[in-house]
C-alpha positions as CSV (number, residue, x, y, z in Angstrom):
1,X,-11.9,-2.6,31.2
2,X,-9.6,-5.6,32.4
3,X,-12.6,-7.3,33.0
4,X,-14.7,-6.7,29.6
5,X,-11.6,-7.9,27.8
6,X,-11.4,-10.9,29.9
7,X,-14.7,-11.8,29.7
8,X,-15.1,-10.9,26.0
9,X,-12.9,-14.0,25.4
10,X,-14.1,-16.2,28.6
11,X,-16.6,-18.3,26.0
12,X,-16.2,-21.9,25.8
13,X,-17.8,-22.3,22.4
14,X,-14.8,-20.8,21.0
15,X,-12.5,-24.6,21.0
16,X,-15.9,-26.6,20.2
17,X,-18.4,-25.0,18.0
18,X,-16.8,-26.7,14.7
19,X,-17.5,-30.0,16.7
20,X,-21.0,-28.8,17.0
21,X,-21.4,-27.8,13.6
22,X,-20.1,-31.1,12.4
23,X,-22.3,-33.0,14.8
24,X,-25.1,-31.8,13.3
25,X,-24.6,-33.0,10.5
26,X,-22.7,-29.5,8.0
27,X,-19.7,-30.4,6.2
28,X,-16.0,-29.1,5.8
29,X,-17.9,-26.7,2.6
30,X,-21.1,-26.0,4.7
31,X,-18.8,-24.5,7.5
32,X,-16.6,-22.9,5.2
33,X,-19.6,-20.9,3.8
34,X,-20.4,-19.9,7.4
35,X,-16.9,-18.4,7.9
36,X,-17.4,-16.7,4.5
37,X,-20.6,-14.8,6.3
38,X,-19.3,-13.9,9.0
39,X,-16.6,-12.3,7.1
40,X,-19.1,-10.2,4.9
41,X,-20.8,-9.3,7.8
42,X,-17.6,-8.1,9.3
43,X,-17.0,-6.2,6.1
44,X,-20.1,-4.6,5.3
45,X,-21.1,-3.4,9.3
46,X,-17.0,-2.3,10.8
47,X,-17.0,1.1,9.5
48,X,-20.8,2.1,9.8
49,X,-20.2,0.7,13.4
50,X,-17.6,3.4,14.1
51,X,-19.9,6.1,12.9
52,X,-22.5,4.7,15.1
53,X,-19.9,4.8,18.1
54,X,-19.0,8.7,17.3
55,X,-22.4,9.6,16.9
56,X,-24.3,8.3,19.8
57,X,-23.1,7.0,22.9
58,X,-20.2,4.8,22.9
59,X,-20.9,3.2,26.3
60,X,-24.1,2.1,25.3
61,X,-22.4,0.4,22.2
62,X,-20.1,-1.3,24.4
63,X,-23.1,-3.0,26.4
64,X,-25.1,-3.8,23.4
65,X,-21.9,-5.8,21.7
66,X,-22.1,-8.8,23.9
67,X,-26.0,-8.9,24.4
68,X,-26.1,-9.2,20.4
69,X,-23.2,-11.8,20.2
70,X,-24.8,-13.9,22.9
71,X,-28.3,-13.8,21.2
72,X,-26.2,-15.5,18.4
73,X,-24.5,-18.5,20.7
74,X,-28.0,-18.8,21.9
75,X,-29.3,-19.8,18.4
76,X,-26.4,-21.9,18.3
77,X,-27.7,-23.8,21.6
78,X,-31.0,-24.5,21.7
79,X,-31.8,-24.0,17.7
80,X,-29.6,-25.8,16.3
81,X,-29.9,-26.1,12.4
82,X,-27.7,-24.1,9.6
83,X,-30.0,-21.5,9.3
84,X,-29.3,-20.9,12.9
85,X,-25.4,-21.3,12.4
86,X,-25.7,-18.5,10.1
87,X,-27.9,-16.5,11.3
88,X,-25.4,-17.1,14.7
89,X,-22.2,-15.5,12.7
90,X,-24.1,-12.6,11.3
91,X,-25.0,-11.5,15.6
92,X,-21.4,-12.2,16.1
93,X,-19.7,-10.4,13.2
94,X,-22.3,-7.8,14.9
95,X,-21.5,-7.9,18.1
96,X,-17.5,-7.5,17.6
97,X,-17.9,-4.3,15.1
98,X,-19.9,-2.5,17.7
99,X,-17.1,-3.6,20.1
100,X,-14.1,-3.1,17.2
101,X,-13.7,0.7,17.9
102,X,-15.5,2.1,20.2
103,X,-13.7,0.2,22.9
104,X,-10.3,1.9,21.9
105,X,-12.0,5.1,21.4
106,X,-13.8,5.9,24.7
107,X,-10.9,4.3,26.7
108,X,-8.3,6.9,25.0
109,X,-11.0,9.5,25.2
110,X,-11.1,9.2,29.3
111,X,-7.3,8.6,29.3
112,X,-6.6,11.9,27.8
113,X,-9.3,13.9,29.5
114,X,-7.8,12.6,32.8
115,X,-4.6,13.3,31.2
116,X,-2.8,10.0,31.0
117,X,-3.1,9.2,27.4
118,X,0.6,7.9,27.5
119,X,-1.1,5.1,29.6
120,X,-3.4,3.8,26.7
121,X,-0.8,1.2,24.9
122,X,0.0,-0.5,28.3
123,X,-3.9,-0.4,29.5
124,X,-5.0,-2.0,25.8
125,X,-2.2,-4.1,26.2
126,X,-3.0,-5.9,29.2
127,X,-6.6,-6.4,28.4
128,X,-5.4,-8.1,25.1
129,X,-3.0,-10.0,27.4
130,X,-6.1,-10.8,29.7
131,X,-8.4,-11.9,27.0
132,X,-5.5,-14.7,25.5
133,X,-5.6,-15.7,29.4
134,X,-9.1,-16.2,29.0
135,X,-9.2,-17.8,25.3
136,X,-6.8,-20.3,27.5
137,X,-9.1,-20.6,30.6
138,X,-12.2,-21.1,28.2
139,X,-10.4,-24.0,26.2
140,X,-9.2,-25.6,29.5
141,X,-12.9,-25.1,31.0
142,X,-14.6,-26.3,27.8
143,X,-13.8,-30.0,27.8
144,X,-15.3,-30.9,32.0
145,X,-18.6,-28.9,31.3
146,X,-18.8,-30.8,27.9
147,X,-18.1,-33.6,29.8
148,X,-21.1,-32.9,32.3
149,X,-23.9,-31.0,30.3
150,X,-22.6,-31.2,26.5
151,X,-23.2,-28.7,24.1
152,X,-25.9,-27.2,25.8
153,X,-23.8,-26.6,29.0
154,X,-21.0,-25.2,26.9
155,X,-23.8,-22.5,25.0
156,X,-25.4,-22.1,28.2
157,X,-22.1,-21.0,29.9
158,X,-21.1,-18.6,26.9
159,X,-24.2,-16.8,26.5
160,X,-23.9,-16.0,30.7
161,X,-20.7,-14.7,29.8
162,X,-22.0,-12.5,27.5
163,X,-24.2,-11.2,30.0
164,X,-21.8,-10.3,32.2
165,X,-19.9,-8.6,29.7
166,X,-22.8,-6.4,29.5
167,X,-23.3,-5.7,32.7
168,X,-19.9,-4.6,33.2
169,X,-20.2,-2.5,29.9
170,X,-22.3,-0.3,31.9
171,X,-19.6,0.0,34.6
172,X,-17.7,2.3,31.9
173,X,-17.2,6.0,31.8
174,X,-18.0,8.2,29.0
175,X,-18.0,11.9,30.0
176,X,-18.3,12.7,26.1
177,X,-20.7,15.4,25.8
178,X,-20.9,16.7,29.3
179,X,-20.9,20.2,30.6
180,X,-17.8,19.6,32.4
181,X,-15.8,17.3,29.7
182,X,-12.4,18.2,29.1
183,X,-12.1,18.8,25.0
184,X,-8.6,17.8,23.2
185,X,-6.6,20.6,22.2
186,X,-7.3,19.6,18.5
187,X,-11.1,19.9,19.4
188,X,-10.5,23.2,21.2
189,X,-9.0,24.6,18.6
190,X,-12.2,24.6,16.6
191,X,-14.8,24.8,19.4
192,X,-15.4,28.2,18.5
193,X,-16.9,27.4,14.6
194,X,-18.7,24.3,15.1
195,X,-21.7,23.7,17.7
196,X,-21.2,21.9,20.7
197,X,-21.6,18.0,20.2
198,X,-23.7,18.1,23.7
199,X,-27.0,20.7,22.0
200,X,-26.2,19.3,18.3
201,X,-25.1,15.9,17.9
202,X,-23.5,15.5,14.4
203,X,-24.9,13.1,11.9
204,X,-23.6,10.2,9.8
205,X,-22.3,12.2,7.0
206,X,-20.8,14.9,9.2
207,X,-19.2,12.2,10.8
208,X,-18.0,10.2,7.8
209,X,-16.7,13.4,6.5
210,X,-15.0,14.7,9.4
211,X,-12.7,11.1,9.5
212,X,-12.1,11.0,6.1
213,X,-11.2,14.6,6.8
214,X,-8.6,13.5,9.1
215,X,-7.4,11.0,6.9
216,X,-7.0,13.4,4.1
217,X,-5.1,16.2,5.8
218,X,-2.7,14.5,8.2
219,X,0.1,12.1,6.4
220,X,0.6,11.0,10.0
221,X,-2.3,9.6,10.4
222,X,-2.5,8.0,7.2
223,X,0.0,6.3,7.4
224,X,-0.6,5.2,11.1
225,X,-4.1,3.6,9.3
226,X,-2.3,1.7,6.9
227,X,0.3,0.7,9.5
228,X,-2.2,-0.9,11.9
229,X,-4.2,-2.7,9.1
230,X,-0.9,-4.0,7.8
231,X,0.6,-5.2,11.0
232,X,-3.1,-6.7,12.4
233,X,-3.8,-8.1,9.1
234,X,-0.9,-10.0,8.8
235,X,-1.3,-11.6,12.1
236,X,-4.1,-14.0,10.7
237,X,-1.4,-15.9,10.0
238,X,-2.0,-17.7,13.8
239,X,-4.9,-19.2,12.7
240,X,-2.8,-21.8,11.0
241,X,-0.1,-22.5,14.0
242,X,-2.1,-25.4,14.5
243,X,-1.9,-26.7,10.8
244,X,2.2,-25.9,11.7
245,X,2.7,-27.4,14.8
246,X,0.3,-30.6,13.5
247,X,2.9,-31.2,10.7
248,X,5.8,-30.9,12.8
249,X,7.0,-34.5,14.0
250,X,5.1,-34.7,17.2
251,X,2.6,-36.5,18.6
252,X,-1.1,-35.8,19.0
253,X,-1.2,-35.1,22.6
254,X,2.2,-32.7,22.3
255,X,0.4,-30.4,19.6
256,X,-2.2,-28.5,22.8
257,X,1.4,-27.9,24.7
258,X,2.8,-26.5,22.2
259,X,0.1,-23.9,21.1
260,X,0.2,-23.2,24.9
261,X,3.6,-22.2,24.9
262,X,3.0,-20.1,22.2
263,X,-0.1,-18.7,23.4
264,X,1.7,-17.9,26.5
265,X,4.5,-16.0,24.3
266,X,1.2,-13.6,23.3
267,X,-0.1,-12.9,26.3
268,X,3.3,-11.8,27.3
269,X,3.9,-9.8,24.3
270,X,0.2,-7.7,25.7
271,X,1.8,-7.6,29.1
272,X,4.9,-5.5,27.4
273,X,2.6,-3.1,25.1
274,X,3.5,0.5,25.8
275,X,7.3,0.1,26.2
276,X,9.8,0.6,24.1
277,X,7.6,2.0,20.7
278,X,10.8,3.4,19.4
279,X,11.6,0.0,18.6
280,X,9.0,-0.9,16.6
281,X,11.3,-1.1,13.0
282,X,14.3,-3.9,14.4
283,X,11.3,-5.6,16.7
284,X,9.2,-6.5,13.8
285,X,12.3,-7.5,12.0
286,X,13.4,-9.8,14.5
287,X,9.9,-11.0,15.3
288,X,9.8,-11.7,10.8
289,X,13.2,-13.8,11.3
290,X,12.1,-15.7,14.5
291,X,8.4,-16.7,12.3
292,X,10.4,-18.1,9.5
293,X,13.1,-19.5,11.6
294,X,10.5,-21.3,13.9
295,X,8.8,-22.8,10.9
296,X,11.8,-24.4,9.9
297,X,13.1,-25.6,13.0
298,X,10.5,-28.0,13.8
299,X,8.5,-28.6,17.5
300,X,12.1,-26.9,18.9
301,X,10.5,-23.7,16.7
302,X,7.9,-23.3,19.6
303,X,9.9,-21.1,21.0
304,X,10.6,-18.6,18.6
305,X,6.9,-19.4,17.5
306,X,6.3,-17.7,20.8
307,X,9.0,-14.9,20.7
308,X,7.2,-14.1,16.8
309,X,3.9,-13.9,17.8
310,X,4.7,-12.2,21.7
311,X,6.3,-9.4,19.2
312,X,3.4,-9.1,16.8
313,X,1.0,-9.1,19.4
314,X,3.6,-6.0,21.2
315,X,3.2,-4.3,18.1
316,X,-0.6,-4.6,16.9
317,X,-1.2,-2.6,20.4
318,X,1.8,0.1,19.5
319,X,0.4,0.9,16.5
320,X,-2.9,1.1,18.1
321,X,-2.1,3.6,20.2
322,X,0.2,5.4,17.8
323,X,-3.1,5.6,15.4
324,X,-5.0,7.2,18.3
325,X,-2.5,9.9,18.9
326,X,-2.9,10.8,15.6
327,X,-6.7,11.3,15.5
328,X,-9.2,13.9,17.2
329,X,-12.1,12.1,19.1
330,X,-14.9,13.6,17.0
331,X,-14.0,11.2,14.3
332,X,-11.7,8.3,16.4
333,X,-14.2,5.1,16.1
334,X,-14.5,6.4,12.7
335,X,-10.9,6.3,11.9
336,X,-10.0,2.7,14.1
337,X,-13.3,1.4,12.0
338,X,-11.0,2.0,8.7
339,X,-8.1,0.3,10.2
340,X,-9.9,-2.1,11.5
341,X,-11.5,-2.8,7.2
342,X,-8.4,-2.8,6.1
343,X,-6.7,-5.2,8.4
344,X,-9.9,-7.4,7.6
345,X,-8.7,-7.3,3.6
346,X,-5.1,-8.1,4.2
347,X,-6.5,-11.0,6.6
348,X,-8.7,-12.2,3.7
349,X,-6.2,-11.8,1.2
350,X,-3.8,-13.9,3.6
351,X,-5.9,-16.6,3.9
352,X,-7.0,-16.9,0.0
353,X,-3.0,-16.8,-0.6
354,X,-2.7,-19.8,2.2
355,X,-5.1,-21.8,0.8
356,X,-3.7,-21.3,-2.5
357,X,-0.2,-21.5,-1.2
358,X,-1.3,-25.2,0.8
359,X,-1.5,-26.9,-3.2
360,X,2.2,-25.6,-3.9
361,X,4.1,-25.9,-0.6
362,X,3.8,-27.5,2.9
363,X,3.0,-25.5,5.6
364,X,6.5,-24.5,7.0
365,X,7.3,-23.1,3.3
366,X,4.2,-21.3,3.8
367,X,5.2,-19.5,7.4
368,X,8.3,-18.5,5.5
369,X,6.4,-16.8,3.4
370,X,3.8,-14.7,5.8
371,X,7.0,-13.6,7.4
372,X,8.1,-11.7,4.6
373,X,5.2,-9.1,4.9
374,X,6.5,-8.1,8.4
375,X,9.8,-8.0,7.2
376,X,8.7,-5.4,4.4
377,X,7.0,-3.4,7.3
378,X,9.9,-3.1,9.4
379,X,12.4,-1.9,6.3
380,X,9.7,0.8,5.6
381,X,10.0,1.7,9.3
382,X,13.6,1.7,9.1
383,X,13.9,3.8,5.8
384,X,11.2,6.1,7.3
385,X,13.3,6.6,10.3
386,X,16.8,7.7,8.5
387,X,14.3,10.1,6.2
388,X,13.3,11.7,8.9
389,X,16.9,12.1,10.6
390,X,18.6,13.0,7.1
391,X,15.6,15.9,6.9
392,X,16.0,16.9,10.6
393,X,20.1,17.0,10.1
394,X,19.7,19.4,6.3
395,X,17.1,21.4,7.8
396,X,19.5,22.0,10.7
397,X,21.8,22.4,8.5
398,X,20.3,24.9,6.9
399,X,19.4,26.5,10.0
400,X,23.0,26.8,10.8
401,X,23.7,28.5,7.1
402,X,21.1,31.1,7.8
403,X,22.4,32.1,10.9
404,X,26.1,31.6,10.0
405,X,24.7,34.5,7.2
406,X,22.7,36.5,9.6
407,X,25.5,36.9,12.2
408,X,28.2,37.8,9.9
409,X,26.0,40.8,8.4
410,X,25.5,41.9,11.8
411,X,29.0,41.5,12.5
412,X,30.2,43.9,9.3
413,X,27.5,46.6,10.3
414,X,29.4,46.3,13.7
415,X,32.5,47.3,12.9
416,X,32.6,50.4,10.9
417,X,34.7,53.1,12.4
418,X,32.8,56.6,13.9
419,X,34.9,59.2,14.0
420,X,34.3,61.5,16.9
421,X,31.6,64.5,15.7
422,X,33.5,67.9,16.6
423,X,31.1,70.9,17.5
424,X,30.8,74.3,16.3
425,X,32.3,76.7,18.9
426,X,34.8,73.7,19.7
427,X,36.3,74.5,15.9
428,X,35.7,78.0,16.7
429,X,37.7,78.2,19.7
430,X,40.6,76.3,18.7
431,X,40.3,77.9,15.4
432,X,40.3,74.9,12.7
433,X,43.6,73.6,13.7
434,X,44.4,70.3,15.6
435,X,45.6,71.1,19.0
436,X,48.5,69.5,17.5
């Protein structure tokens, strides 16, 4: 897993293919409306791609993702023209919805059968850490093969990559469906009315349904859905630290150490996924006031640039694995896939409030601003917290009343006095009287 995550992010087109869109000739609108696509695509294929990832084999899935993204930095390569651009970020926004899912799914899936589900957040975390390493070894590797083979070295180099994402795709386990799988209590519970998914393999619908399902009946996991798309929508925000750091009062060549300090400041937040989820309320508080105080205290604000987005990155992963807990696995791609639509509409929403933001304010203003989202989330979290402990505390409470009640009834019936039952020929023999 360590190494699909790392070489998911290990392509060096990712600092340069603006440069190559530009050098061909497409303007700032031209590559707008190529980000616009691949966000359509994105929204149209995320949640049919979770279906597809509970219905047939996940595994599979996993090693078709990067063969279809790479087919896409191909185009980009050796056909390059806007038709090919766009047809490019449709085989990406592809590729990462067949990945967007499934990958979470079928690792928790072999977690829990193995029993170590309470492993998942520190295992997803790392690989998230690992793949930031590897967005940083791609942008440090991308300007010497540019330098020696241009464009066509860089694509070259990416689409490998991709192929060797595949090939360790098929390195994964996926017991799902086999005689010896061990089911999850929830899917044990209703082995007995439903088929086995090994001799009938559900459709679409039954699928789609049985998510929904999920969603409908459990507030826990509801609200674990709308939690994760709040948290990992929000975090689009990093897409403009450059923007920040670029209008801070430093110099050209000080803005790539800066983002690598703060780049560095996520990969450690990954590193610390699956400690301390009790924490997630006050972290994303702190993480809101270290955003906004950042923002303001210019190229010093690194640093709690860092802190910020080491947090948010700390808690996209908790409440990644809080959503899975939640969830059976007949339906788990399904249910990520919604998170994973939803955090795509707060990220667009985000950005059309940025750009309409960017005619009003400058961009430190602006960071102020994203932070309060975060902060919102964690006073929900909070005021979630205390309802919970005022309802444990009544219905304790209460508890106590009833058997405060229970034992004082028992206690009257207790005490009643017996007198001493005297028999026939005793009163016979002494004659009625008392002895004295």
């Amino acid at each position: 897993m360590y190494a699909y995550a790392f070489l998911e992010d290990l392509i060096l087109l990712y600092p340069v293919y603006a440069l190559l869109f530009a050098e061909h000739g497409l303007s700032a609108a031209e590559i707008s409306t190529l980000f616009i696509i691949w966000s359509c695509v994105t929204f149209v294929v995320e949640i049919p791609s979770g279906l597809w990832a509970d219905v047939f084999s996940r595994r599979r899935l996993l090693i078709v993702a990067p063969l279809v993204t790479g087919a896409g930095y191909a185009l980009w390569t050796w056909l390059p023209s806007y038709p090919a651009f766009a047809a490019g970020f449709v085989l990406w926004g592809v590729g990462g919805s067949l990945c967007s899912g499934t990958l979470q799914a079928l690792v928790y899936e072999e977690l829990e059968r193995w029993g170590k589900a309470g492993s998942y957040a520190r295992l997803m975390g790392r690989s998230q850490a690992l793949g930031t390493t590897a967005m940083m070894a791609a942008t440090a590797l991308a300007a010497p093969v540019m330098h020696l083979g241009g464009y066509a070295a860089v694509g070259s180099a990416s689409v490998a990559v991709c192929l060797l994402g595949a090939l360790v795709g098929r390195s994964f386990p996926e017991a799902r469906g086999e005689p010896g799988a061990v089911r999850a209590p929830e899917q044990t519970a209703t082995a007995s009315s439903e088929p086995d998914t090994a001799e009938h393999a559900p459709g679409f619908l039954t699928v789609l349904r049985a998510g929904l399902g999920e969603l409908r009946a459990s507030r826990s996991a509801r609200n674990a859905v709308l939690l994760t798309s709040a948290v990992t929508g929000a975090l689009m925000i990093d897409e403009y630290v450059p923007l920040l750091i670029g209008s801070m009062d430093v110099g050209d060549s000080s803005v790539p150490l800066l983002m690598l300090l703060v780049t560095a400041g996520v990969a450690v937040g990954g590193w610390c996924a699956g400690r301390g989820a009790r924490l997630l309320g006050p972290a994303l508080a702190v993480a809101a006031l270290a955003l906004a105080a950042g923002a303001l205290s210019g190229p010093a604000g690194a640093v709690l640039l860092a802190l910020a987005f080491g947090i948010f990155q700390w808690a996209m992963v908790t409440c990644d694995a809080m959503l899975q807990d939640r969830v059976t696995d007949r339906a788990r791609a399904t249910v990520s896939s919604v998170a994973g639509f939803g955090a795509e509409v707060i990220s667009v929403l985000l950005c059309a409030g940025y750009a309409l933001g960017s005619q009003l304010w400058d961009h430190s203003t602006l960071f102020v601003l994203s932070a309060v989202p975060y902060l919102l989330i964690a006073l929900a979290l909070q005021w979630h917290a205390h309802a919970r402990v005022r309802n444990r505390t009544r219905a304790g409470e209460r508890e106590e009343r009833r058997k405060g009640s229970s034992g004082r009834r028992k206690s009257g019936s207790g005490h009643r006095v017996r007198f001493p039952r005297v028999d026939a020929s005793e009163q016979a023999h002494t004659g009625g009287r008392d002895d004295g």
